[in-house]
Residue, then its C-alpha position, 0 to 999 in steps of 0.5 A: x901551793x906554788x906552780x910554774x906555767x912555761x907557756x910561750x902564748x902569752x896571753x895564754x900563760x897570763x890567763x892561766x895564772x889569773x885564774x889559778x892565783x883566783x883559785x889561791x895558788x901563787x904562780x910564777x910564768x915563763x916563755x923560754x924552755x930554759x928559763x923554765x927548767x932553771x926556775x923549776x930547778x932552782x924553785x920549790x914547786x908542787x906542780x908544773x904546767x908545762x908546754x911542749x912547743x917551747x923556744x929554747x927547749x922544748x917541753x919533753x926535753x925539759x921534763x926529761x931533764x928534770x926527771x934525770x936530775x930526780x926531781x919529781x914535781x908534778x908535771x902537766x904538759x900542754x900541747x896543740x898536737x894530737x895523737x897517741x905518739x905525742x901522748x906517749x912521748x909526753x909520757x914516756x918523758x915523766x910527765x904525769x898527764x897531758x892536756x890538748x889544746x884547745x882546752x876548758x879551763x875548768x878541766x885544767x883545774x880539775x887536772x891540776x888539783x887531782x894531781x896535787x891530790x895524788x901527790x899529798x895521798x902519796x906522801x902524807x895525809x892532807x888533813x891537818x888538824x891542830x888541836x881543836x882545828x882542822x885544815x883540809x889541804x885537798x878541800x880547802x876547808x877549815x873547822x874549829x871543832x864543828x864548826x866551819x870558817x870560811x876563809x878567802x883563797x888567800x887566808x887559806x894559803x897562808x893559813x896552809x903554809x902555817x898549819x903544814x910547818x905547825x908549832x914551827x915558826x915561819x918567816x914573812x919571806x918563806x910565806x911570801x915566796x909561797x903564797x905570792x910568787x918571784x915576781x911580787x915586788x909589793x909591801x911585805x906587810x901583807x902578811x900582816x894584814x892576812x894573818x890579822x883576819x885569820x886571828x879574828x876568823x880562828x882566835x886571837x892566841x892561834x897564830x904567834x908572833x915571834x918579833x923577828x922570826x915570823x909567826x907560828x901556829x899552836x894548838x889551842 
């Protein structure tokens, strides 16, 4: 899954996306309220964290905007204040939950992925199953039949944006954009290697590969 952080702390909004990318999510950062609203209009994300005291435009202003423009992304807002006016503020803008700073990081995590849970319950079922195999997006685990692969947060990530596209064929730069982020500028051959140690993990003839086209992921 892909999330923007607008965060203007620096060292702040880097430490963030460390440990988010460790958690397996790609993560794209900004500083400025306008750059961010522009990247969230521009990108497909699943969840924005979104800090209130901005340069440019603040962080109300910016979740306002994007709810007046229908777009629906789960919004997690950031801010030093404290206070109920500020919550609902926050709220009454669109934003879908709030975090005061100071906070523990294992909390922001745990925001994040139940945001992300409630999002996928309320549009489809976040189990995948593709024949014999079974992908649990809320979870982040994976079966053959009863049996449990263990997967690096990477191959999981690839792996999820094939079994969601299932029997489809999914080009390098979809699952680049996804799985890394606007800002890799590295081999994209990666992929190549990641969809190697998932063939070996899940089977040789479970992943496709479509000279030209991408990959796709089949029942077996």
């Amino acid at each position: 899954m892909r999330l923007l952080i607008v965060e203007d702390e620096k060292r702040l909004a880097v430490s963030l996306a460390r440990g988010l990318r460790a958690e397996g999510f790609a993560v794209d950062v900004v500083h400025d309220g306008l750059e961010g609203l522009h990247l969230a209009g521009e990108g497909a994300y699943d969840l924005i964290v979104l800090d209130i005291m901005l340069p440019g435009m603040n962080g109300y202003r910016v979740c306002a905007a994007l709810r007046a423009a229908g777009n629906d992304v789960p919004i997690l807002m950031l801010t030093a204040k404290d206070g109920e006016y500020d919550e609902a503020e926050g709220l009454d803008t669109g934003a879908d939950d709030y975090l005061t700073k100071p906070f523990s990081y294992v909390v922001l995590v745990a925001r994040v992925k139940a945001l992300l849970r409630r999002r996928g319950s309320a549009s489809a079922s976040p189990v995948l199953r593709i024949g014999t195999l079974t992908v649990d997006t809320a979870t982040r685990r994976v079966h053959r039949e009863e049996t449990e692969v263990t997967l690096t947060a990477k191959e999981f990530a690839v792996l999820e944006q094939l079994a969601i596209r299932a029997g489809q064929i999914v080009g390098k730069p979809e699952i680049l954009e996804h799985v890394w982020d606007f800002a890799y500028d590295g081999d994209p051959n990666i992929i190549e290697v990641y969809i190697s140690a998932l063939r070996r993990k899940l089977g040789a003839t479970t992943i496709q590969t479509v000279r030209g086209a991408g990959y796709r992921l089949v029942a077996v």
